[in-house]
C-alpha positions as CSV (number, residue, x, y, z in Angstrom):
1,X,-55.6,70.5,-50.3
2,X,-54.2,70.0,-47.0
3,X,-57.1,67.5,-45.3
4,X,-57.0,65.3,-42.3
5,X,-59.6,62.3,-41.4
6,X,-59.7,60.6,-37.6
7,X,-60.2,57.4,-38.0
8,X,-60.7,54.6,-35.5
9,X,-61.2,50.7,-35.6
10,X,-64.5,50.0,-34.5
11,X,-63.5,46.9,-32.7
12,X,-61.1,48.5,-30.6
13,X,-62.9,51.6,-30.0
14,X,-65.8,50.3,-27.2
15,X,-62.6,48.8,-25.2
16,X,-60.3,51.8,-25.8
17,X,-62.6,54.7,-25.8
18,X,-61.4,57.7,-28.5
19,X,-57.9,57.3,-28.2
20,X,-58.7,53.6,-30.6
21,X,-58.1,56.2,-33.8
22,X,-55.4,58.5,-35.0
23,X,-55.0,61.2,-37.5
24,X,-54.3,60.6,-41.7
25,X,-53.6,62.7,-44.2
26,X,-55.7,62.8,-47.3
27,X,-55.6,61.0,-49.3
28,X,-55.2,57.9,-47.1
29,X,-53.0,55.7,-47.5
30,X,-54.5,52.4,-46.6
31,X,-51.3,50.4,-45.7
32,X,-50.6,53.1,-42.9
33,X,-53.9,52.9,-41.3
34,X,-53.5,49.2,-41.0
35,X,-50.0,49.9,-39.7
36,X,-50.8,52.0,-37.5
37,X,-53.9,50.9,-35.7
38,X,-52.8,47.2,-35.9
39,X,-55.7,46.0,-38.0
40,X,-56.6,44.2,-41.1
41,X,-58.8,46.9,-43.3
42,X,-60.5,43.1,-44.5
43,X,-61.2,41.7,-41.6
44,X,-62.2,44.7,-39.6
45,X,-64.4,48.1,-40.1
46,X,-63.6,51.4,-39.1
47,X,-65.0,54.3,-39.0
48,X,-64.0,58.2,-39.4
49,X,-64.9,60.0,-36.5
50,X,-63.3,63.5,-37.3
51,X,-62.5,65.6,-40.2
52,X,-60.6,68.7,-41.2
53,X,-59.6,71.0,-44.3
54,X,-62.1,69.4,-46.2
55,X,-65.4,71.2,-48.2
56,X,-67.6,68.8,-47.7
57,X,-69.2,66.4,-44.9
58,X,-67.7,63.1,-44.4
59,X,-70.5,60.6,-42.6
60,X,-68.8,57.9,-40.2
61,X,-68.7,54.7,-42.3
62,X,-67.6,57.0,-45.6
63,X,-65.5,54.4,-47.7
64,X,-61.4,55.5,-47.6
65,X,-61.3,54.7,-51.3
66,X,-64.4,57.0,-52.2
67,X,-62.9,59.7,-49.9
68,X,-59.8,59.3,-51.7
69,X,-60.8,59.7,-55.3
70,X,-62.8,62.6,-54.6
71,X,-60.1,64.5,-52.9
72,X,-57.9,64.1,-55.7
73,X,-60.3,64.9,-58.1
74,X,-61.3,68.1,-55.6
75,X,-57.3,68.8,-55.6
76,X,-56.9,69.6,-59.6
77,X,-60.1,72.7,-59.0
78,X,-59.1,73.7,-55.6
79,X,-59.3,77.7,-55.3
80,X,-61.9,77.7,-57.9
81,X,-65.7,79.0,-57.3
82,X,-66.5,74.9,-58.8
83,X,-64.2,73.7,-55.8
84,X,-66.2,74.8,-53.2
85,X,-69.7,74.4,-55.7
86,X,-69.0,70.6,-55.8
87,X,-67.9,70.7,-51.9
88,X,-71.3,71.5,-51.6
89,X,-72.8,68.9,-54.1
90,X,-70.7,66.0,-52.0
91,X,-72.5,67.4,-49.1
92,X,-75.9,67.3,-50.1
93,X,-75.8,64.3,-52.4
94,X,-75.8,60.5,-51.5
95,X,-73.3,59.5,-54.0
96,X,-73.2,55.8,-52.7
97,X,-69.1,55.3,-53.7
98,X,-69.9,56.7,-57.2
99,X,-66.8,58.7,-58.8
100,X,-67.5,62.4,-58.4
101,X,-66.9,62.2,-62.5
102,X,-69.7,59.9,-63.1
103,X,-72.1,62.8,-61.9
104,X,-71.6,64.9,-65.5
């Protein structure tokens, strides 16, 4: 699956307007975002304020880690009428964080 998330810091992004985020591959690798937009992921929140290639909608404060697992797990049915099934389940459903897995 060939995704991408925007993601900003939240503490730069009232001084900095939209150009406070960049662009990340999924799955994210959370060193890089820190890198990248010169933040601490624990002392700061971010938000993702953009998304592409992926089935599913991705709310603003979505955790990385949640995104993450569910994109791999999405990865090993991609092409598959389940793949886009559970795209639409992510949608629909608040899975607060849980593991796609734990749903069955």
């Amino acid at each position: 699956m060939e995704a991408k998330v925007f993601i900003t810091a939240l503490k730069r992004y009232p001084s900095e307007g939209a150009a406070a985020g960049e662009w990340f591959d999924v799955p994210v690798d959370l060193n890089q975002v820190e890198r990248i937009l010169g933040i601490r992921l624990e002392e700061e929140e971010i938000a993702i304020h953009d998304y592409e290639g992926l089935p599913f909608k991705v709310p603003e404060h979505t955790s990385i880690n949640w995104l993450n697992d569910i994109c791999m797990q999405l990865e090993e049915i991609e092409g598959t009428n389940l793949y886009h099934a559970l795209g639409d389940l992510v949608s629909s459903v608040r899975l607060n964080d849980a593991p796609l897995r734990t749903l069955f």
